[in-house]
Backbone bond lengths (Angstrom), bond angles and torsions (degrees), N, CA, C in turn:
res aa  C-N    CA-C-N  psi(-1)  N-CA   C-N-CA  omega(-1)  CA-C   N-CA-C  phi
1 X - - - 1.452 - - 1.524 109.56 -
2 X 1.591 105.88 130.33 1.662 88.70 -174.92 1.540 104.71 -99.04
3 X 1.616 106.64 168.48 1.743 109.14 -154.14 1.196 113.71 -86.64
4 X 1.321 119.01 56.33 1.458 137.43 149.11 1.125 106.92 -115.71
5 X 1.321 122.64 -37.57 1.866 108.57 -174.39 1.755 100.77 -74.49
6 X 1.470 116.25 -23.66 1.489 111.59 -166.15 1.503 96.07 -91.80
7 X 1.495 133.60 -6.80 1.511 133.77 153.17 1.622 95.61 -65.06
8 X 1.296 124.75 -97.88 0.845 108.90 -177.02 1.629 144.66 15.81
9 X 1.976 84.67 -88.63 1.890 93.64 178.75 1.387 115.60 -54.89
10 X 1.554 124.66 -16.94 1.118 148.92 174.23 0.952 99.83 -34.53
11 X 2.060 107.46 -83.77 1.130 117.48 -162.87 1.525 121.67 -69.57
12 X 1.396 116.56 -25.24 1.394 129.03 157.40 1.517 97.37 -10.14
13 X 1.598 82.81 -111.99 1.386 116.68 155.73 1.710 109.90 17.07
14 X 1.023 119.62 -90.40 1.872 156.02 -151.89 1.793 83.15 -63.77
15 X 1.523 122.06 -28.90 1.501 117.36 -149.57 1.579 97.09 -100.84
16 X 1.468 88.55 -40.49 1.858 91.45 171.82 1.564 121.04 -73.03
17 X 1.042 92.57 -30.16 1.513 76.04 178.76 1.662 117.87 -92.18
18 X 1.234 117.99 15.86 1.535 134.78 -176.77 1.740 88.72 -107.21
19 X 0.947 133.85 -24.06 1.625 126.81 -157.85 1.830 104.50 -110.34
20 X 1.644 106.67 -29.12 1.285 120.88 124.40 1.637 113.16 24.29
21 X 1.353 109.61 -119.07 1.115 147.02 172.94 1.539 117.65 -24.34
22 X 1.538 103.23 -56.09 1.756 97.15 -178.95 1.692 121.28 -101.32
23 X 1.593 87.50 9.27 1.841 108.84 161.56 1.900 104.60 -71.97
24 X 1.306 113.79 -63.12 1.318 118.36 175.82 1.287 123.05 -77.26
25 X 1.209 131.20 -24.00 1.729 132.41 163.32 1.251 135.96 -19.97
26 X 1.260 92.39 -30.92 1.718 116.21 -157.12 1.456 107.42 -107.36
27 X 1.066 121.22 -12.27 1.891 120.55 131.32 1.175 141.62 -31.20
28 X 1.742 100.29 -63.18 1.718 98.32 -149.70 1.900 74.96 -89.78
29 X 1.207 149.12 -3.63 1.600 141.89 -175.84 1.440 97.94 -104.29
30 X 1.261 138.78 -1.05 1.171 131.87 -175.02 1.735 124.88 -56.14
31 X 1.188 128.24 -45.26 0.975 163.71 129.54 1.488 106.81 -5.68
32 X 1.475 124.87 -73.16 0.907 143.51 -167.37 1.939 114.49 -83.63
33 X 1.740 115.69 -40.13 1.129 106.60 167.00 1.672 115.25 -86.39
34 X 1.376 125.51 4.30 1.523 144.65 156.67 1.529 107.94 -63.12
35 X 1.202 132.52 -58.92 1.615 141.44 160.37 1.389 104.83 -50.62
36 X 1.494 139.27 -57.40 1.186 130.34 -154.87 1.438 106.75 -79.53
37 X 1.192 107.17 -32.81 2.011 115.38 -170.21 1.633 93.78 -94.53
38 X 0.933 132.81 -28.57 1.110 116.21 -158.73 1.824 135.92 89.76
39 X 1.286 115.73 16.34 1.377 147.06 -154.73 1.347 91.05 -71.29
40 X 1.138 104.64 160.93 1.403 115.17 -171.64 1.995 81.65 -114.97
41 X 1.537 108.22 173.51 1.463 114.95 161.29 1.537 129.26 -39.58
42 X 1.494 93.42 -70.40 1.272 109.24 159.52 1.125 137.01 -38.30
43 X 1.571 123.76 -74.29 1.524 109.80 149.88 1.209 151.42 -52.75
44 X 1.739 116.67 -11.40 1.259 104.52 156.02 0.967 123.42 -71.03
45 X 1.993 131.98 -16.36 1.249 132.76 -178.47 1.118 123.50 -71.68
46 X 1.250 113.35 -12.91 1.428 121.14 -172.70 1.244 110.72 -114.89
47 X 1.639 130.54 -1.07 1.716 142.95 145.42 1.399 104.92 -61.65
48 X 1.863 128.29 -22.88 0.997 122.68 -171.58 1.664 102.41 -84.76
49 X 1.844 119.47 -20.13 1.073 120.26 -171.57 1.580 111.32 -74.83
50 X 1.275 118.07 -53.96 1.019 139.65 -147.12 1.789 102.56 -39.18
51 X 1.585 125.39 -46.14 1.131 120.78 -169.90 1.638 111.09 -56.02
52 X 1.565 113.75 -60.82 1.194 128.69 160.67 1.767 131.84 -17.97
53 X 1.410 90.07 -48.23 1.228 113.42 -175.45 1.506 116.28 -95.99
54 X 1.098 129.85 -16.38 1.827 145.98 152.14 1.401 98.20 -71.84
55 X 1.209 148.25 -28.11 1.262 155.81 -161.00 1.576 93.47 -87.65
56 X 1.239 125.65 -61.54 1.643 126.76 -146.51 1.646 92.42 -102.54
57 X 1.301 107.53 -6.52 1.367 105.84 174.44 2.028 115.26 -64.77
58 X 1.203 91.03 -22.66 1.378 116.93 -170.22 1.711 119.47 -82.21
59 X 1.386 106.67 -43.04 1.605 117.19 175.85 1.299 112.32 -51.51
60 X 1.365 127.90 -43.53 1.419 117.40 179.40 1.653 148.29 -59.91
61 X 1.685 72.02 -4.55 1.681 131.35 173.64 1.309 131.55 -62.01
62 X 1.368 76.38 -62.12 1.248 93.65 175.44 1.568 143.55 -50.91
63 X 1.222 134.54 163.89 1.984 114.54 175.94 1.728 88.98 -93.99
64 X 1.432 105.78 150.47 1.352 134.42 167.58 1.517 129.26 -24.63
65 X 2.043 95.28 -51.86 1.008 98.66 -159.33 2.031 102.73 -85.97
66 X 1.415 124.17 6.06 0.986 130.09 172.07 1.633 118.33 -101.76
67 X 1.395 104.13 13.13 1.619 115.11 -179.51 1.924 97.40 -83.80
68 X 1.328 94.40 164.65 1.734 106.76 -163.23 1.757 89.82 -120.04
């Protein structure tokens, strides 16, 4: 592999696991931004979707040869 594709997967890499973090965040505060807003069940469950779901919004997007 020449050392642009291994920059690259690098940075891949380096981006996911930085994006990580505010995918799962929104758990352990759930509770707490549910009390503050006023959320019903339901809608906080689906504040828990939203990252997930902006995410896969994107794959269809994507070119082929970067599909898994």
């Amino acid at each position: 592999m020449p050392v642009r594709q291994w920059l690259l997967l690098a940075a891949v890499l380096l981006v996911g696991l930085n994006l990580r973090g505010p995918i799962a965040a929104a758990s352990p505060v759930l509770r707490d931004v549910k009390a503050d807003l006023g959320l019903s069940s339901g809608t906080a469950g689906l504040l828990t979707t939203l990252p997930v779901q902006a995410r896969n919004s994107a794959a269809p997007r994507s070119p082929p040869r970067y599909a898994m």
